[in-house]
C-alpha positions as CSV (number, residue, x, y, z in Angstrom):
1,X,-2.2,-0.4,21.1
2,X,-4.9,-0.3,18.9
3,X,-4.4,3.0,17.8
4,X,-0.7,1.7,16.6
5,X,-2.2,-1.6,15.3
6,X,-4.5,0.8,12.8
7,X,-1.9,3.2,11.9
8,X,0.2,0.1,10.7
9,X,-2.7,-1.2,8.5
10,X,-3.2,2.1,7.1
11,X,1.0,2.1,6.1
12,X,0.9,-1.2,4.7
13,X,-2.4,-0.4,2.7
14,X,-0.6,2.9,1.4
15,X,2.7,0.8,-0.1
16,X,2.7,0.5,-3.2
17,X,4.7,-2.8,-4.8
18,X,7.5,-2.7,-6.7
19,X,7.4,-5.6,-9.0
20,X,10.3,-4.7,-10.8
21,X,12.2,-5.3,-7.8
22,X,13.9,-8.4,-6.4
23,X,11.5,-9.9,-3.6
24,X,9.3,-7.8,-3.8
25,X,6.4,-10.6,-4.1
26,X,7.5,-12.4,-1.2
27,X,7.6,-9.0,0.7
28,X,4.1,-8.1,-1.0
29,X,2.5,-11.3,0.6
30,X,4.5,-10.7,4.3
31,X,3.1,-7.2,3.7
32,X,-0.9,-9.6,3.7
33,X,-0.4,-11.8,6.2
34,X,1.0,-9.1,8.8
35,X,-2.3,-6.8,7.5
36,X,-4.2,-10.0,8.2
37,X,-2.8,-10.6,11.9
38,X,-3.0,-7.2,12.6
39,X,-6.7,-6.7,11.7
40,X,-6.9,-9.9,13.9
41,X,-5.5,-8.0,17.1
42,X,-8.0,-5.3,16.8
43,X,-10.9,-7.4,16.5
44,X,-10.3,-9.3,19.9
45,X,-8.7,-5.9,21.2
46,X,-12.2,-4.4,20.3
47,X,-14.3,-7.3,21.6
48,X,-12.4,-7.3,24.8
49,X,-12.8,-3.6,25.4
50,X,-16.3,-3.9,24.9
């Protein structure tokens, strides 16, 4: 899980916003907050692994 967890920060780091486009600011701040709870998860993942 926390293997899928990176890999989906490292997707959302790699998009590239589209300003041009309808939403797309709304989608770019979803896009941060999911980063944000996903960084989350792998901290307490990590800490209970450990």
């Amino acid at each position: 899980m926390i293997e899928d967890l990176r890999e989906l920060v490292r997707a959302l780091d790699r998009r590239v916003p589209r300003f041009d486009r309808s939403g797309e600011s709304r989608i770019a701040r979803d896009a941060a907050a999911l980063k944000d709870l996903a960084l989350e998860r792998i901290a307490r993942l990590d800490r209970l692994e450990a």
